[in-house]
C-alpha positions in Angstrom: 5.1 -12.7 -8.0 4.3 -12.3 -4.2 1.3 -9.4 -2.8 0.6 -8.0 0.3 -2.5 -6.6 1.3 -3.1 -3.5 3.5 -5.9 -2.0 5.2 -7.0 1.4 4.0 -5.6 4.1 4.3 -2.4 2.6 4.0 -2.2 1.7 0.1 -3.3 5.5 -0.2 -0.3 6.3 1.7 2.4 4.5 -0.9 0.8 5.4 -3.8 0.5 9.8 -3.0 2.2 10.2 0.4 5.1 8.7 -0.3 5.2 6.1 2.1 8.5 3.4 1.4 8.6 1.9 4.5 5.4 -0.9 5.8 5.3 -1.9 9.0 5.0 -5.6 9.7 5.7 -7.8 12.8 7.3 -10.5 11.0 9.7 -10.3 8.3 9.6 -11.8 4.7 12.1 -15.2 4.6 12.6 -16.8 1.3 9.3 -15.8 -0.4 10.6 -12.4 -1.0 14.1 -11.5 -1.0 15.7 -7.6 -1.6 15.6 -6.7 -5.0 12.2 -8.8 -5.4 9.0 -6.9 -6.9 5.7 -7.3 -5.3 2.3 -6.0 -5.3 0.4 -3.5 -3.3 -3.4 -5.0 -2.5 -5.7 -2.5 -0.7 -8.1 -4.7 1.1 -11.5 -4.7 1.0 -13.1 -1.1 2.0 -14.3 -0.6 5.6 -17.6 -2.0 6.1 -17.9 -1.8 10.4 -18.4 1.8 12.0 -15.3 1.1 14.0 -13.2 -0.1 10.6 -14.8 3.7 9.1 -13.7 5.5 12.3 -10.2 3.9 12.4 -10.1 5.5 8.9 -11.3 8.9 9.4 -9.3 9.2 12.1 -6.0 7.9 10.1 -6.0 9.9 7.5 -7.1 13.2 9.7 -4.0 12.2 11.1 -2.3 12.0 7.8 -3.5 15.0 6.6 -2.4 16.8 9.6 1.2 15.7 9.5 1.5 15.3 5.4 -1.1 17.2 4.2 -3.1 16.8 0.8 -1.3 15.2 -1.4 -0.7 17.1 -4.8 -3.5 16.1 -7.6 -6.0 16.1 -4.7 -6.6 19.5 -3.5 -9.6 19.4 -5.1 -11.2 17.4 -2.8 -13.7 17.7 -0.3 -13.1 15.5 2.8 -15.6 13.2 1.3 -14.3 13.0 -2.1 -10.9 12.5 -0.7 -12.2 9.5 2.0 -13.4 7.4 -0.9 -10.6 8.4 -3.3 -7.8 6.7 -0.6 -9.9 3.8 -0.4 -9.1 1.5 -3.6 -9.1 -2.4 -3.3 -7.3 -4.1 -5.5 -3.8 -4.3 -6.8 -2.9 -0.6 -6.7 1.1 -0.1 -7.0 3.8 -2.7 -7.4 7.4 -1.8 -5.7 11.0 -3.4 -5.4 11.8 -4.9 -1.8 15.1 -2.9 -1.1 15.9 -4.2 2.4 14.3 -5.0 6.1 15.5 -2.4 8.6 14.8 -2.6 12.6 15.5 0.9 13.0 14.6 4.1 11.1 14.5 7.7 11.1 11.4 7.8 8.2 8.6 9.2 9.5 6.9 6.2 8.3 8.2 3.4 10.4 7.0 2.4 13.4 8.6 -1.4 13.1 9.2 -4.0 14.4 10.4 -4.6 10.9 10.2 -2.3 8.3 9.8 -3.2 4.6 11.8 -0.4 2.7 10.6 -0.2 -0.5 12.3 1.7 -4.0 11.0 1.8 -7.6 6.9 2.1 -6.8 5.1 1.9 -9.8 1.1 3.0 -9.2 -1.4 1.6 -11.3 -3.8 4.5 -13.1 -6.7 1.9 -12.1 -6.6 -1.2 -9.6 -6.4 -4.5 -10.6 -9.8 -5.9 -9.3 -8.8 -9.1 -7.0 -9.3 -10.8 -3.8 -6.4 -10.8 -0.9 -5.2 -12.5 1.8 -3.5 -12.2 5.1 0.1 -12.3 5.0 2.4 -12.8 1.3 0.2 -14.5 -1.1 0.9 -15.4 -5.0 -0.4 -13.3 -7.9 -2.3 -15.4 -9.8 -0.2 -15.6 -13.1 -2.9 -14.2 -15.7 -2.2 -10.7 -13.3 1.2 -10.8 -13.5 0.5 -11.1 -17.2 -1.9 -7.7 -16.5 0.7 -6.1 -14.9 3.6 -6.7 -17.3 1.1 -5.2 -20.4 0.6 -2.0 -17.9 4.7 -2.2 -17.1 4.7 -2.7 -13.4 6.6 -5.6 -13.3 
């Protein structure tokens, strides 16, 4: 099973905004193919003041255009900052297709990654990323099939 990791607030965005398209610059060749399932690895939380800014000011943005998601109006801006930030695996999905050109809000290509079927974990699956597709080491694909996200 491949991953991708993405930098915060974007998992956030998959798992409660309903975001089904990721932006990438490349496309994925052979390692995964439509109808593939992969993971969703939030990357490690923002440790610079510019990484922290880049966030506040995403998901000010976010909340702007989608609002609060529903389970989290509870939230103070805060609580809700350190809520979207989860590493880990957080959400598996089904690679539906590649598309160059879309009308979702979402994509801002070159390539979108279209996604269908997201499953999102109740917890994250504590583990380290990396740029790029990388293999889910097979005792966490194990994890994931017990929790039925495979």
């Amino acid at each position: 099973m491949k991953a991708i990791t993405l930098r915060h607030p974007w998992p956030f965005a998959v798992c409660y905004w309903g975001k089904r398209i990721e932006n990438r610059v490349w496309q994925p060749r052979t390692e995964l193919k439509p109808g593939d399932r992969f993971a969703i690895h939030g990357g490690r939380p923002p440790t610079t003041a510019g990484n922290r800014q880049y966030l506040d000011a995403t998901v000010n943005a976010l909340l702007q255009q989608f609002g609060i998601p529903r389970g989290f109006e509870r939230f103070n801006a805060v609580a809700f900052l350190k809520a979207s930030v989860k590493p880990g695996i957080v959400a598996t999905a089904i690679l539906d297709r590649v598309v160059t050109k879309s009308d979702d809000p979402w994509f801002c290509g070159p390539f979108g990654w279209v996604m269908r079927d997201v499953i999102v974990l109740d917890a994250p699956i504590t583990i380290s990323g990396a740029q790029g597709l990388w293999t889910v080491p097979p005792s966490v694909v194990a994890e994931l099939q017990q929790l039925g996200a495979v």
